[in-house]
C-alpha positions as CSV (number, residue, x, y, z in Angstrom):
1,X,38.8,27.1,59.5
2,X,39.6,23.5,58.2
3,X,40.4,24.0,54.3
4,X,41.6,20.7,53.8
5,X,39.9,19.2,51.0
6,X,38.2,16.0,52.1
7,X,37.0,14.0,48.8
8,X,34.5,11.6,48.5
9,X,34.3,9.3,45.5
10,X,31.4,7.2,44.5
11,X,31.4,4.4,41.5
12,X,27.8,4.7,40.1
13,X,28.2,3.5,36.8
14,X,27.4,-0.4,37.4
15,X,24.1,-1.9,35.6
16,X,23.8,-4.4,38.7
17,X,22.7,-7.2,36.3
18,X,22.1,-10.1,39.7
19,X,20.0,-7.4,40.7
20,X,17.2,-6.9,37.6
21,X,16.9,-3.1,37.9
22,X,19.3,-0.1,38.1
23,X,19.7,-0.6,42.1
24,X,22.0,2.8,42.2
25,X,18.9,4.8,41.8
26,X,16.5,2.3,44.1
27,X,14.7,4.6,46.7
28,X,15.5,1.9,49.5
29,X,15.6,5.2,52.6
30,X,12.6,6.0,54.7
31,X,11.8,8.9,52.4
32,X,12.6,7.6,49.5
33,X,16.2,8.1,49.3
34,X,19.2,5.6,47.7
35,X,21.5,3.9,49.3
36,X,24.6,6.1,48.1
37,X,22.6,9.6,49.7
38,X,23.2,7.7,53.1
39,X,26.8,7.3,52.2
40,X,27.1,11.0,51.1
41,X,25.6,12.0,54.8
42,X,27.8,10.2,56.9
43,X,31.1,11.4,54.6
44,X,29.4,15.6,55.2
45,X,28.8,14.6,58.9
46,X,32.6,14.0,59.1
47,X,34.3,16.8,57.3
48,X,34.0,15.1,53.6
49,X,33.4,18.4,51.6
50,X,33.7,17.3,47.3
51,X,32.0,14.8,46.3
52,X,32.5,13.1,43.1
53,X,30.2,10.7,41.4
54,X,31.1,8.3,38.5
55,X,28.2,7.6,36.4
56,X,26.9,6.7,33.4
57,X,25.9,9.4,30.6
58,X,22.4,8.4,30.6
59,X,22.4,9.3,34.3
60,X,24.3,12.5,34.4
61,X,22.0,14.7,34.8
62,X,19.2,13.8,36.4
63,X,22.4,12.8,39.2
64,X,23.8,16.3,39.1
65,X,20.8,17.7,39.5
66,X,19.0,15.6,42.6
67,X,22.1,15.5,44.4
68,X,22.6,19.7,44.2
69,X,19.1,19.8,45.4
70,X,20.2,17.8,48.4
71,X,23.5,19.0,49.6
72,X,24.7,22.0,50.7
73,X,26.0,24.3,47.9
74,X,29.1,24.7,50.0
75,X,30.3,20.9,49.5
76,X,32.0,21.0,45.8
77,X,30.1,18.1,43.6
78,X,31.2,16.6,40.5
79,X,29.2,14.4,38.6
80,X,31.1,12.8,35.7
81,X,30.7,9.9,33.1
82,X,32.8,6.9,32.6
83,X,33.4,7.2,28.9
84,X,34.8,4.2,27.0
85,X,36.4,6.2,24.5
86,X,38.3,7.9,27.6
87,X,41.6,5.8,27.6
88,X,45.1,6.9,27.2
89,X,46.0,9.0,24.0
90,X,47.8,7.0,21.1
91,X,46.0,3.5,21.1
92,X,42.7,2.1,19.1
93,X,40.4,0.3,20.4
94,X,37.4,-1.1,18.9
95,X,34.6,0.5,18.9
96,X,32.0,-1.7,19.1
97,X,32.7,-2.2,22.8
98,X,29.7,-1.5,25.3
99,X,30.8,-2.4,28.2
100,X,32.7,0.4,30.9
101,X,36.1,-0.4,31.5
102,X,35.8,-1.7,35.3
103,X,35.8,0.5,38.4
104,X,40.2,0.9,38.0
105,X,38.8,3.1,35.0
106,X,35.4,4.6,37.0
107,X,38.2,6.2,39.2
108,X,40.7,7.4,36.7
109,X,37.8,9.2,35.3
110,X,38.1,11.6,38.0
111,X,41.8,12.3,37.7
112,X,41.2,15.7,36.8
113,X,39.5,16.8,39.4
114,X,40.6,15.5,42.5
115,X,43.9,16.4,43.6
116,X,44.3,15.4,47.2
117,X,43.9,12.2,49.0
118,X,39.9,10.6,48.9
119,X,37.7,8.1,49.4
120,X,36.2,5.6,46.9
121,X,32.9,3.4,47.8
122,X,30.9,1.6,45.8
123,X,27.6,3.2,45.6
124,X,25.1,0.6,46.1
125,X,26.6,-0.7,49.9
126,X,26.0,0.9,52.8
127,X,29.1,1.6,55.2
128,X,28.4,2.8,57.9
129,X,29.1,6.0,59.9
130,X,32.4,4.8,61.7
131,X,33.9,3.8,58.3
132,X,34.0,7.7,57.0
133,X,35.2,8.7,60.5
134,X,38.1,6.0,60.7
135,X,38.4,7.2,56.9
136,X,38.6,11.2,57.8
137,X,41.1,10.5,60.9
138,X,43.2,8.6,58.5
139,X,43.3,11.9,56.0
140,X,43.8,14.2,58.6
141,X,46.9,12.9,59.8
142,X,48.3,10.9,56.9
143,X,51.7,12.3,56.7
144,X,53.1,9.8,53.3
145,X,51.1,9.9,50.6
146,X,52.3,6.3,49.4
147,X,50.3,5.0,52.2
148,X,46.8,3.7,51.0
149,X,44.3,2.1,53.3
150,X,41.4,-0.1,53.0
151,X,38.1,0.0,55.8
152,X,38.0,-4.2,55.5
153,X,34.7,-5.4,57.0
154,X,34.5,-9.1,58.9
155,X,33.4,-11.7,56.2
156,X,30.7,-13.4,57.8
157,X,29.0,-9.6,58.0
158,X,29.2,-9.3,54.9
159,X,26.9,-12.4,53.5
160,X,23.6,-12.2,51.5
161,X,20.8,-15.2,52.4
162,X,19.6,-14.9,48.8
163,X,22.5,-16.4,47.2
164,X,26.3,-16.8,46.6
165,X,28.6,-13.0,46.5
166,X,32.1,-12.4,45.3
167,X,33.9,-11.3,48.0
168,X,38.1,-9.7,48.0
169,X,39.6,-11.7,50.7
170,X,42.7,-10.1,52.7
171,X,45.6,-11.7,54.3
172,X,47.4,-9.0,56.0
173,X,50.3,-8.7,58.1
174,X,50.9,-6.2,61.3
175,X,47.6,-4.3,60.1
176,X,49.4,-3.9,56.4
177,X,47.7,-5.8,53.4
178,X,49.8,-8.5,51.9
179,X,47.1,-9.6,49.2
180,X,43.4,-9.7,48.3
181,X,42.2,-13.0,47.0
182,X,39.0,-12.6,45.0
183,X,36.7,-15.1,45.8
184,X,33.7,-15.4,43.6
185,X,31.7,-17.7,45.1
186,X,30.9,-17.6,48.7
187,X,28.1,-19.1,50.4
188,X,26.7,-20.2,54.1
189,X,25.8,-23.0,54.6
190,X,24.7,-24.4,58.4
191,X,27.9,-24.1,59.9
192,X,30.5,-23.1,57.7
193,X,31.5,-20.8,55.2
194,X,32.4,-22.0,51.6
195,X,33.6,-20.4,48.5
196,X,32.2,-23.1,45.8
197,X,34.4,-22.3,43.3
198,X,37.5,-23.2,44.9
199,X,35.9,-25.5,47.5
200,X,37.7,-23.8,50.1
201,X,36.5,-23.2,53.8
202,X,36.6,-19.8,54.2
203,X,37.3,-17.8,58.1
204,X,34.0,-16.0,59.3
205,X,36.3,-13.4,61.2
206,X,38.5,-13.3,57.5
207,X,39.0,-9.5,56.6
208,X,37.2,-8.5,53.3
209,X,37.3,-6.0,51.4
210,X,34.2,-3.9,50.2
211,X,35.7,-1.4,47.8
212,X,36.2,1.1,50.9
213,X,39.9,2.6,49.7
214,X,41.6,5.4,50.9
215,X,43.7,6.7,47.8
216,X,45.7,9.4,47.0
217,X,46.1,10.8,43.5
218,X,49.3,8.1,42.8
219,X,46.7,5.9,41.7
220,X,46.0,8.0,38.5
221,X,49.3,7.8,37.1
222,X,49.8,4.5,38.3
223,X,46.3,3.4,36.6
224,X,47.3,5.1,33.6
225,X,50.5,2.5,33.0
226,X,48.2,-0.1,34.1
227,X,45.2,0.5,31.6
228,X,47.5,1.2,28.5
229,X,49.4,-2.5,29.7
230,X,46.3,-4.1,29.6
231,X,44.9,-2.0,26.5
232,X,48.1,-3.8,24.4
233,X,46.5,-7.0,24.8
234,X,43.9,-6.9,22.2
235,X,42.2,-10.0,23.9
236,X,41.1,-7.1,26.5
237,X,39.4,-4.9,24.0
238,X,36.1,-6.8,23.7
239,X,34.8,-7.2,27.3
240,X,37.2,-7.5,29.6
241,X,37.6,-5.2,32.7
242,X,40.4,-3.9,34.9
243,X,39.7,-4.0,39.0
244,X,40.5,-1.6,41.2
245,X,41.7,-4.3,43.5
246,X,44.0,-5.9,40.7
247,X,45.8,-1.9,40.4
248,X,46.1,-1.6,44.4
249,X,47.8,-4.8,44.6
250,X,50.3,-4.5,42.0
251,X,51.1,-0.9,43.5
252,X,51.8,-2.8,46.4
253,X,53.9,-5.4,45.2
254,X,56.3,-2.7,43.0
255,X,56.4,-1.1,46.2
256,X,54.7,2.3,45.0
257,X,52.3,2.2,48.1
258,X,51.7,0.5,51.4
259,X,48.4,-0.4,52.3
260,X,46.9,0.0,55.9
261,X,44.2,-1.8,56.7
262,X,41.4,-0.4,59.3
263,X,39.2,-3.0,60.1
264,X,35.5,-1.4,61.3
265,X,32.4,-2.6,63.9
266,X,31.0,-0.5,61.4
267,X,27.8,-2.3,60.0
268,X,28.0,-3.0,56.3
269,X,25.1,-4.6,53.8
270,X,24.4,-4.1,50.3
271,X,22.2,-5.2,47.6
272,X,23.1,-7.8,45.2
273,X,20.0,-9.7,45.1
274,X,16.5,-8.7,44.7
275,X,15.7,-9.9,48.0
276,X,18.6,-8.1,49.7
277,X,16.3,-4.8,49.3
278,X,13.8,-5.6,51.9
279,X,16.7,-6.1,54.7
280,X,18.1,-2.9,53.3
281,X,14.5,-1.3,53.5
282,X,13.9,-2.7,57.0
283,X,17.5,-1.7,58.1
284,X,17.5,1.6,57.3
285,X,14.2,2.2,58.6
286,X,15.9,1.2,62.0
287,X,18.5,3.0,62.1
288,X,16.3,6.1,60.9
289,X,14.2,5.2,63.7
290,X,16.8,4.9,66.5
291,X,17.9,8.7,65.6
292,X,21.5,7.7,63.7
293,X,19.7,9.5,60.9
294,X,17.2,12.0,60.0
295,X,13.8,11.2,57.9
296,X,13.9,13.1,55.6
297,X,18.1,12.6,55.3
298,X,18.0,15.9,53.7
299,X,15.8,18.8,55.4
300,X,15.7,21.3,52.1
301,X,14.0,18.7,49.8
């Protein structure tokens, strides 16, 4: 009987703006499923058993209600909303603001519910079955729970055709991270690899991160500081946003948490373009058809 609790978080509450339409909810699976439904599979097929979704409040329920349909009523679900008026009790902010906080915030939302360490993925990019197993062996025999880890993916796997991406480049050190670099820019051209902001040439093989973190519930406090830092800057209060990459890495560097970096063969793609949808369609069509997946994913619907 394993009753270690195995969480799953998923940050849904993006608008996708490069993208033109809500891509979250995009039926891009052979049967009509979204992306994040292949995510939630792979993380059941490997002893995940709460998920939690962050989402908008437009898209609560409908969320809560076709995901119960789908999963087993023994996995624990959560689906909550990134509020804007959720921040930390004795400042004023604004309220004429519109825009979420950033996904440092989307996971703070959950902080009441999950307890133990978890998963967070972005819910629009596909990860790949060996990312939630290197992810659940990690769990299982984590022994410090100052020690974070990130599944990084290869950078040149991690390219779209269709135009530039922004991409959080790691320099890391005996398999530990040392930084993430965002680079905002990043494009292939004929031979090489160039982020166009900076001008820099960047390494195919360079470790990138895709939002795959391994946290444990440090983060919440830790987040909390953070936020109510940046909240005293009333520069931030309009539109500005605060990254889960920015919060890892200042964890890191006050020496609250270690981070362990896994990289993966795991295959990786996502959809930032509008054109990106039709390799995602054709991909997942593949790997439906060469048995890594059921059509449809989920036999009860």
């Amino acid at each position: 009987q394993n009753l270690r609790v195995m969480t799953l978080l998923l940050m849904a509450a993006g608008s996708g703006s490069r993208y033109g339409k809500l891509k979250q909810f995009d039926d891009l699976g052979p049967a009509g499923e979204f992306l994040m439904e292949f995510s939630i599979f792979d993380a059941l097929k490997n002893g995940f058993n709460h998920i939690v979704v962050i989402t908008k409040q437009e898209n609560q329920e409908f969320l809560q209600k076709h995901l119960s349909e789908r999963i087993n009523s023994n996995i624990k679900l959560d689906v909550l909303v990134q509020k804007i008026e959720d921040i930390p009790s004795g400042i004023d902010v604004p309220n004429e603001r519109t825009k979420p906080w950033g996904t440092a915030h989307a996971v703070w939302t959950a902080r009441k519910v999950i307890k133990t360490p978890f998963v967070i993925i972005n819910a629009d990019d596909y990860y790949g079955e060996k990312a939630f197993e290197s992810a659940a062996d990690f769990i299982k025999t984590q022994e410090n729970l100052s020690t974070f880890a990130l599944v990084a993916y290869r950078l040149e796997d991690t390219l779209s055709d269709f135009g530039s991406v922004s991409r959080g480049v790691c320099t890391t050190e005996n398999n530990k991270l040392k930084t993430i670099k965002e680079r905002t820019k990043i494009v292939k051209n004929a031979e090489q690899i160039i982020d166009e902001e900076s001008g820099l040439e960047l390494d195919a093989d360079a470790s990138v991160s895709m939002n795959f973190w391994i946290c444990t519930p440090l983060i919440f406090d830790y987040t909390k500081e953070y936020f109510a830092q940046f909240l005293a800057d009333t520069n931030n209060h309009e539109n500005k946003e605060i990254y889960l990459p920015f919060v890892a890495q200042e964890m890191m560097e006050n020496g609250h948490v270690s981070v362990d970096v896994m990289t993966t063969k795991s295959q990786w793609f996502g959809v930032t373009y509008y054109d990106d949808k039709k390799v995602a369609v054709e991909t997942l069509m593949q790997l439906t058809a060469d048995g890594i997946y059921p059509s449809p994913l989920w036999q009860k619907v």
